[in-house]
N, C-alpha and C positions, 0 to 999 in steps of 0.2 A: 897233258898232265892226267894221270889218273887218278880216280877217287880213292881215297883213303882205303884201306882195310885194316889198321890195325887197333884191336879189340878198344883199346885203352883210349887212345884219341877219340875213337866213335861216341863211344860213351860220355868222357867227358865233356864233347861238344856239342851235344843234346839237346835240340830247343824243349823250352820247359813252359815259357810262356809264349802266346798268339793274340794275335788281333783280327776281329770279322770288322768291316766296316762296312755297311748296307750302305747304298747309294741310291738317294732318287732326285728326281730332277723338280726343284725347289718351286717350278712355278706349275707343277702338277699334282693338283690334289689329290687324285687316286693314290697316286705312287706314294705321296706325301703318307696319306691316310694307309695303308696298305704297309710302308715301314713302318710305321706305329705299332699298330696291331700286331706286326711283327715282334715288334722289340714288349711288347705287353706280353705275347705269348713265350716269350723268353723270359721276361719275369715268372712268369705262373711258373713254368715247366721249374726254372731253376728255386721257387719258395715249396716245393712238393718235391724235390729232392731228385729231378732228371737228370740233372749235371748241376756244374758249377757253371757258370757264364754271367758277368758284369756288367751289362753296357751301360756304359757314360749317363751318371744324370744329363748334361746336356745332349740336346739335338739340335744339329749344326743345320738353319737353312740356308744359311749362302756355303759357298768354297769354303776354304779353310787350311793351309798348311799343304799337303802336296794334293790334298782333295778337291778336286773338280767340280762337285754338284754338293747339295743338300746330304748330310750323309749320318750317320753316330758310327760309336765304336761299342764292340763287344770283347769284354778281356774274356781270356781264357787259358786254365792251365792246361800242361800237358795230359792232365791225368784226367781230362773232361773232352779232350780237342776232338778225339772220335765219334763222341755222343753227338757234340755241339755242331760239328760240319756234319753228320748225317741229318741233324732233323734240319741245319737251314739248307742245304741240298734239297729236303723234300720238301719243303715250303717257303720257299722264297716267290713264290709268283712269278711277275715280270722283273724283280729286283735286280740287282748286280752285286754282289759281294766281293770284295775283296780282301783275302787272306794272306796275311803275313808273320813272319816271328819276331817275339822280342830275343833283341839278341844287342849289344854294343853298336853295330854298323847296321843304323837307321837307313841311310841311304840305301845299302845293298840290299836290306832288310823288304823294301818297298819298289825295288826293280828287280835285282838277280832270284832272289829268295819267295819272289809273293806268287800266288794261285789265283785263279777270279774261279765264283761260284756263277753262272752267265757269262754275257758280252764284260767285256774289258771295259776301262775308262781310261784317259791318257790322264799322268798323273805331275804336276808339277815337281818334280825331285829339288829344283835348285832351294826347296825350303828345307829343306832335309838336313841334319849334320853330317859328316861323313863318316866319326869314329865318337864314340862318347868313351868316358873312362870308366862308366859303371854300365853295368847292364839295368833296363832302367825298370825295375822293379814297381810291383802294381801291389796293393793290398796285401801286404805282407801279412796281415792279422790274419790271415786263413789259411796260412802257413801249408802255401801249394805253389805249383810251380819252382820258381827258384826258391822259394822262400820255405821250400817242404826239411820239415827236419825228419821225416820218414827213410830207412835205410834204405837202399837201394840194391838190387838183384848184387850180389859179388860177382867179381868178371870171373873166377872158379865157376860160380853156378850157372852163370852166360854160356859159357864155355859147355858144360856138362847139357845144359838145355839143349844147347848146338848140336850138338854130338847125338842125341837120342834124336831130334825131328833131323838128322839127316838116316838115318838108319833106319828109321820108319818110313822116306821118303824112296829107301832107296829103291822098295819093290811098287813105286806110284811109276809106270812107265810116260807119263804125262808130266810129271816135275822135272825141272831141269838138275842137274847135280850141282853140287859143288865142286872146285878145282882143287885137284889134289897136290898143289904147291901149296 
């Protein structure tokens, strides 16, 4: 099967919301101490305005749900997900991250869908839903992610954008083109 190309589906099926879940192994202080610090420096960054990023008042020391080890969660909207995986890409330490979308299909959401920032961790799915009927929205009050009432690019302006960065790409002999079907 092949991936989608048409304008209107792409768009509409958008992840808008993400989750980072930092892992470390419960009976190791460093790592223990070391995700803290982590998630402290995600406080500061996001109370000075580097991004938007929430993580969980709680911190999980045993397993938990399809999570394996001692671990929290970091929400995150679309319009932050760039900022938020480049600084924990560059400061995660020995950590292990795990990133995935909010989206209805939890399950897939956290096997087909996820990225690890590091080594992987095997993840118990059978706690997982399979389909829920809502997308399961996070602090709506900060009216981002799904919850953004900001208008979004028209697919006319998608379209027109398209069109000018392929016509500037076309004399980059090092970018590939686009297919003229």
């Amino acid at each position: 099967m092949s991936p989608p190309t048409d304008l209107k589906e792409v768009v509409d099926s958008e992840i808008k919301e993400w989750h980072f879940h930092i892992y470390f192994h419960q009976r190791n202080a460093d790592e223990h101490h070391a995700a803290l610090e982590l998630r402290d420096a995600v406080l500061r960054l996001r109370r000075d305005g580097a991004f938007v990023a929430v993580p969980l008042f709680r911190v999980n020391t045993d397993p938990i749900g399809p999570h394996p080890a001692g671990s929290y969660e970091i929400w995150c909207p679309s319009e932050s997900f760039a900022s938020v995986f480049s600084y924990l890409c560059m400061n995660r330490g020995n950590l292990s991250i795990l990133v995935h979308p909010l989206t209805r299909e939890e399950r897939k959401d956290h096997d087909e869908r996820k990225a690890w920032i590091g080594p992987s961790w095997p993840l118990d799915l059978s706690t997982l839903p399979v389909k829920s009927t809502k997308v399961p929205l996070q602090y709506p009050s900060l009216k981002l992610g799904y919850s953004s009432e900001a208008p979004g690019m028209s697919l006319d302006d998608r379209c027109k954008l398209g069109a000018h960065v392929e016509k500037i790409l076309k004399g980059e002999k090092e970018a590939a083109k686009a297919p003229l079907d």
